[in-house]
N, C-alpha and C positions, 0 to 999 in steps of 0.2 A: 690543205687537204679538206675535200667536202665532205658533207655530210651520207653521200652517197660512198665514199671512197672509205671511209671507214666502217661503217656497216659492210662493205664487200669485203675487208680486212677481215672482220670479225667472223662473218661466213665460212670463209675460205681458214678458220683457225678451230683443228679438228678438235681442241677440248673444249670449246665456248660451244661448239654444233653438240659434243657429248652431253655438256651440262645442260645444255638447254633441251636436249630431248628426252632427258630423264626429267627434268621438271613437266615437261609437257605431260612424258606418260602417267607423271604421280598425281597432277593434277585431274587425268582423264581418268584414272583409278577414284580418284577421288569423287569427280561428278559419278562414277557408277556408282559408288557407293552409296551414298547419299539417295541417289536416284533410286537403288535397291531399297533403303530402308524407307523411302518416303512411299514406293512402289508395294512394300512388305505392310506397311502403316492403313493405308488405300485399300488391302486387299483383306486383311484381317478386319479392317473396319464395315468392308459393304460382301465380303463373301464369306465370314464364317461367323460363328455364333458361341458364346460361353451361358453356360451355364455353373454359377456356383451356389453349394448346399453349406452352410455351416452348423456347427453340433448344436447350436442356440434354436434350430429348426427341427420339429415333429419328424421332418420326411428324412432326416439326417441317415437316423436307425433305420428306416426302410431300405435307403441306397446301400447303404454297408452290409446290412441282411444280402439284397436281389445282389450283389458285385458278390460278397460272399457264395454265393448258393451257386449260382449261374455264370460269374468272369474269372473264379478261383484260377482256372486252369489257363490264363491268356494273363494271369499276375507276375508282374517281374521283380515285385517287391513284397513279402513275405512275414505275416504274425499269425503265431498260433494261442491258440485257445485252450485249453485243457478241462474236458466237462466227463462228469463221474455219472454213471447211472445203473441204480440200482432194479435189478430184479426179482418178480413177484419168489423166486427161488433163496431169493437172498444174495446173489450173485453178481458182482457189482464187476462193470466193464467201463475199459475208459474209451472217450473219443477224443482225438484230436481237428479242430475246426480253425483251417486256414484262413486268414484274417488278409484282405489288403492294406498293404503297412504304410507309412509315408512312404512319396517316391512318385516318379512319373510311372502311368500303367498306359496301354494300345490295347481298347477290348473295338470288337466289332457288331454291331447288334442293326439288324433290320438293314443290311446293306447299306452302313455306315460305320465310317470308322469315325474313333474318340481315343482320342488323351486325356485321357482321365488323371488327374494331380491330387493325391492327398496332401494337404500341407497341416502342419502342427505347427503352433508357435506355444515353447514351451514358458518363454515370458509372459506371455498375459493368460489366468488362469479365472476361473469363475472362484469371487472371494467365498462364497458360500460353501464350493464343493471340492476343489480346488484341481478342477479338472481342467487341461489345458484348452486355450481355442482349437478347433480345427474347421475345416472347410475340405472340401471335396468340390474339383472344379471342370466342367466339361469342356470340350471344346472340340467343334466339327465342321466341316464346313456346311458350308450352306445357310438359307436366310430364315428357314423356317424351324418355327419353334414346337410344334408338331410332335417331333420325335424326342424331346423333353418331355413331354405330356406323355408320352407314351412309357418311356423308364419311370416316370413319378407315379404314373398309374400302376405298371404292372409289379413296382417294389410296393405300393401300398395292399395291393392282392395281394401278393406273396407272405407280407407281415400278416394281414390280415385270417389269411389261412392258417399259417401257423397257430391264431388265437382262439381260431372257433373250440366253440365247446371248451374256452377255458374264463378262468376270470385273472384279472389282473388286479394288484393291487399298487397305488400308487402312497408314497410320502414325502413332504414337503422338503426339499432342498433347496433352502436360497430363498428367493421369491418365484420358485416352480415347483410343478410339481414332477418327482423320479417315479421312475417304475421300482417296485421295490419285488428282489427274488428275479422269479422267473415267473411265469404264469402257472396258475395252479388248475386242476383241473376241476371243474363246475361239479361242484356237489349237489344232486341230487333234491330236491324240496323236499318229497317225501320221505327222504333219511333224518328227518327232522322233526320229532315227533312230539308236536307240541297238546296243547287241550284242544277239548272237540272246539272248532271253527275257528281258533286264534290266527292259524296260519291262512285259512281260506279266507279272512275278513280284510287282515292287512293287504293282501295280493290285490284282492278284489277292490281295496281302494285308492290303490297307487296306479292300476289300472286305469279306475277312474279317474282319477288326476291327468294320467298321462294323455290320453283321447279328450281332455276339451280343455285344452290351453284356449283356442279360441271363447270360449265361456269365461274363463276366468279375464282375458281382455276388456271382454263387451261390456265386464260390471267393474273394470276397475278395481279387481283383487290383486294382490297379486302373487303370481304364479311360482308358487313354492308350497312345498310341504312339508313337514317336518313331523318326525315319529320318536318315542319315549317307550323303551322297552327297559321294565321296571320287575327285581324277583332278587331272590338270593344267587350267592354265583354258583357256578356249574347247571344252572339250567337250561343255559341253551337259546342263549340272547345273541351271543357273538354266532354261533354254528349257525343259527336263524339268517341272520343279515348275510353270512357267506354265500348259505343256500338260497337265498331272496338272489342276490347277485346274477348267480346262476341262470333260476328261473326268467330274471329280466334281462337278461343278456347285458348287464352294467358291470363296471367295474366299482373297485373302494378305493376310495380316499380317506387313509385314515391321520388323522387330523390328533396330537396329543397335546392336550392345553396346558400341560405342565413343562414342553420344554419352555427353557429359559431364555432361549434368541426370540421364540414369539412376541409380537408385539401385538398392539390393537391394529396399527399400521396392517403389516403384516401378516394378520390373520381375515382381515376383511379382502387383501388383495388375494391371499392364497385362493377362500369360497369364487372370488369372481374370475379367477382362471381355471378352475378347477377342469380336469378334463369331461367331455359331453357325456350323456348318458354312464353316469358312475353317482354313488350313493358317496353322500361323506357322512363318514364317521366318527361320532365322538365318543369314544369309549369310556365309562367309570367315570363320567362328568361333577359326581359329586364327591370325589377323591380332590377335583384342581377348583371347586366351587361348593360350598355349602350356605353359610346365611350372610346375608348382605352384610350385616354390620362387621363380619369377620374378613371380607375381603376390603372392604371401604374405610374400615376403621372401627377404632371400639365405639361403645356408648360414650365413653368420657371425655369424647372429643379428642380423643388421638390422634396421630400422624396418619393419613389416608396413604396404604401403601400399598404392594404388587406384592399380596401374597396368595397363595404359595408364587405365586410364577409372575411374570411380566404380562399377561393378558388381563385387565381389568374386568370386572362384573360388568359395568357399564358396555365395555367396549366390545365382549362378547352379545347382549344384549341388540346393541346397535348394529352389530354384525348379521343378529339374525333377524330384525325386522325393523332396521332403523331407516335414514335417509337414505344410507348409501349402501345398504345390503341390496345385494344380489335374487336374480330370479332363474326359474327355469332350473330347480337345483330339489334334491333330496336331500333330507338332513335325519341321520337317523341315530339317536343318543340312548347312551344305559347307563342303568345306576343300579346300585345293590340295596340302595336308601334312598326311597325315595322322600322318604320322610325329611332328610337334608338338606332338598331342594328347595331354594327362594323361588314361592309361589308367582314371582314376577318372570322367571324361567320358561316354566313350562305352562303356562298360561296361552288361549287360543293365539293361532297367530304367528307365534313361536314353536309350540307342541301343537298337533292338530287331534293326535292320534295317539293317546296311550295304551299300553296294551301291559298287564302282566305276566310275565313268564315264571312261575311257580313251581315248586313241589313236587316231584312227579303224580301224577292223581293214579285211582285204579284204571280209567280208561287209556291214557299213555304205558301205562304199565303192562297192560294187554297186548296192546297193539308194539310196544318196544319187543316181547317176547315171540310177537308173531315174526314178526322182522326177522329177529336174531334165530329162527328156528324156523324157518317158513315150511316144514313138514310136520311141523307136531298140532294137535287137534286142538279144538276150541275149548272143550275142556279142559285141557294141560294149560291153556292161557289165561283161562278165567281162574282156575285153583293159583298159579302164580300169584297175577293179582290180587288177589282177596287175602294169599299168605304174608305178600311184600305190605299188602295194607295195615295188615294187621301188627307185622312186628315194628315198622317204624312208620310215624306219618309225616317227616319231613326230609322222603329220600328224594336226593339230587337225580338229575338225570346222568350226569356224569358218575354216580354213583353206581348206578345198574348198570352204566353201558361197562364200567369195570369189571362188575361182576359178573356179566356176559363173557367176557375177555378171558374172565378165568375159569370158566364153564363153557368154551365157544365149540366143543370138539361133540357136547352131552346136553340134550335138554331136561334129562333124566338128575344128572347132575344140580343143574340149575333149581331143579324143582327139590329136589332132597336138601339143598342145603342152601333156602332160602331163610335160615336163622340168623345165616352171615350176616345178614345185611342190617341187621338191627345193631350189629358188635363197631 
C-alpha cells in the first residue's frame, strides 16, 4: 500500500476528518487570538493615551477636588465625606461630600470619553505619614495630550478658587510639606493693631525684597530675608505674621524645631521644598535654642549633644545662611527673650529685620477702642486710653482684646470699668 492509499484511507475515516477539523478550528482560534491581542497591543499603543496622577504629586488634590465637584454624578464607585459647619447663629449643619472611591469610573468631558481608575495599594504606605500610595489613571483615545492639559489646568482653577481670600497653612510631614486644617480665612492687616508704623515698615520692606530679586542677583547677595519679631506673649507676634500672610497673598509654613524626627538633614531639605510664595515660620525659637554652649556642650568640655531636640545650633545656623541653604524664601521667627538668643543667630544675614512687638502703648489702645466701638467719639477713646494707661503699663494686647470681649455689647461699659484691667 502507498503512500497515497493511505492518506485516502485516513480521509475517507470520519473521526481522524472530525479530529483534524477541530484541531484546525482551535488552532484558527488561536491565531485570532493572538492576532486580537497583538492587534489590541498596536492600538492601545499608537491610538490612545494614559495619563497617570499619583498622591506623591501637587495636582493629586486638584483632580480629586475637579472629579469631586464636577464627575460626582457619572461616579460608579462611591466615598463620603462628612464636614460640620458652623453658623454666625451658632447653628451647626452637616454636609455630606461624595468622594470618588477606588474602582474603575466613565466620565466624559469636552467630547471625550475616559476611564478613569483610582487604584490604592494598601501595602506600600508613605513611612512618615502612613498613608497609602494611590494613583489616579486616565485613559482616552486619541494621540493628543491637549485635553490632559486642559483637566490639569481647569482642577488647578478650581483648587485655586476655592483659596482666594484665604490663607493656608502647611506642616512638615516626612520630608514634605501637608497642608494642615482646612484654609483659613485672610485676616484683615488692619485688625492688627500694632505701634504707630511697626506694621507699615515691615510690609514696605518685604515689598521691597520681593520687586528686585533681580538687584539682589547683579550684586551677588543672596535672595532671602529673614525677620525677628521680639516682646512679651499675647502681643500680637503670631496674629501679625497670619495677617502679613493675608496682606501678601502667602501662605505659612510652620516649622517647630523642637520636634524630635527633625534632623539637620532634614530641616535644610524641608526650607528647600517649601511650597512658593509662603512665609516659614519659626515660632518661640528661643524655647528649642538659647546660648551656644547649652546646645553644643557645657564649658567643661562635656559631651556635645542634641539638646533639647535633634536639630543642632550649627545645623540650624547653616540652614539659614550656610553652603547649602536655600534662596528665594521668607524666614520669619519669635521670641518672648530675646535676651536668650546667641548673638551668632540673629546677626545680619540671618535676621535682616527686627522689629519689637510690645506692651500695648496709649496709641494702640486708642485706636484697639476705636476698632471695638467704631461709633463712640474721639474723646471716649482718648479718656480710655489715658485710663488703661494709667492703671496698668504692661497690658497685653490680648489683654484688652478680652476685656473688649466682656464689654463687646457697651462702650459705656468698657469705659466705667476700666479698673478691671489693672486686677
Amino acid at each position: 500500500m502507498g503512500f497515497s492509499d493511505i492518506l485516502t484511507s485516513l480521509t475517507d475515516n470520519p473521526y481522524f476528518s472530525a479530529g483534524f477539523g477541530l484541531v484546525g478550528v482551535g488552532s484558527g482560534l488561536a491565531v485570532l487570538r493572538k492576532g486580537a491581542q497583538a492587534g489590541f497591543v498596536l492600538f492601545r499603543r499608537h491610538c490612545m493615551i494614559t495619563l497617570e496622577v499619583s498622591n506623591k504629586d501637587k495636582s493629586f488634590d486638584w483632580v480629586m477636588q475637579w472629579m469631586t465637584q464636577n464627575k460626582k454624578n457619572h461616579m460608579q464607585h462611591l466615598s463620603v465625606s462628612t464636614l460640620f459647619h458652623q453658623h454666625d447663629s451658632g447653628k451647626i449643619t452637616t454636609h455630606f461630600n461624595y468622594n470618588p472611591s477606588p474602582g474603575a469610573h466613565f466620565i466624559g468631558y469636552k467630547n471625550h470619553w475616559f476611564r478613569v481608575e483610582r487604584q490604592r495599594d494598601n501595602g506600600m504606605r508613605d513611612l512618615a505619614t502612613g498613608i497609602p500610595w494611590e494613583t489616579i489613571t486616565f485613559t482616552s483615545i486619541g494621540r493628543s495630550k491637549a485635553i490632559f492639559t486642559d483637566i490639569l489646568n481647569e482642577s488647578k482653577e478650581l483648587a485655586i478658587s476655592k483659596q482666594t481670600g484665604k490663607t493656608l497653612m502647611y506642616i512638615p510631614m516626612g520630608a514634605e510639606w501637608r497642608q494642615f486644617g482646612f484654609p483659613r480665612q485672610k485676616r484683615p492687616l488692619d485688625s492688627v493693631i500694632l505701634d504707630e508704623n511697626i506694621s507699615e515698615e515691615i510690609v514696605a520692606d518685604i515689598m521691597d525684597f520681593i520687586k528686585n530679586q533681580a538687584w539682589y542677583t547683579r550684586r551677588g547677595i543672596p535672595y532671602r530675608r529673614g525677620y525677628l519679631l521680639h516682646g512679651p506673649p499675647g502681643c500680637g507676634k503670631s496674629s501679625f505674621i497670619m495677617a502679613l500672610a493675608g496682606e501678601l497673598q502667602y501662605n505659612i509654613c510652620v516649622m517647630n524645631l523642637g520636634d524630635r524626627t527633625l534632623s539637620d538633614d532634614r530641616l535644610n531639605h524641608l526650607m528647600s521644598v517649601a511650597p512658593q510664595q509662603s512665609i516659614i515660620l519659626l515660632e518661640d525659637i528661643d524655647a528649642a535654642f538659647s546660648r551656644r554652649d547649652i546646645v553644643d556642650g557645657n564649658k567643661d568640655g562635656g559631651e556635645r549633644g542634641y539638646y533639647p531636640n535633634h536639630v543642632t545650633f550649627s545645623g540650624l545656623l547653616n540652614c539659614l545662611d550656610g553652603v547649602a541653604s536655600t534662596e528665594e524664601r521668607l524666614v520669619f521667627m519669635t521670641t518672648n527673650h530675646i535676651d536668650r538668643l546667641d548673638p551668632a543667630l540673629i546677626r545680619p544675614g540671618r535676621i535682616d529685620v527686627k522689629k519689637e512687638i510690645g506692651h500695648a502703648t496709649p496709641h494702640q489702645l486708642y485706636l484697639m477702642f476705636r476698632r471695638f466701638y467704631p461709633e463712640c467719639s474721639h474723646d471716649a477713646a482718648v479718656r480710655f486710653s489715658e485710663n488703661a494707661s494709667k492703671m496698668k503699663d504692661d497690658i497685653s494686647v490680648a489683654q484688652i482684646q478680652g476685656y473688649f470681649l466682656l464689654h463687646k455689647n457697651s462702650e459705656l461699659d468698657a469705659l466705667k470699668n476700666v479698673h478691671l484691667l489693672g486686677e
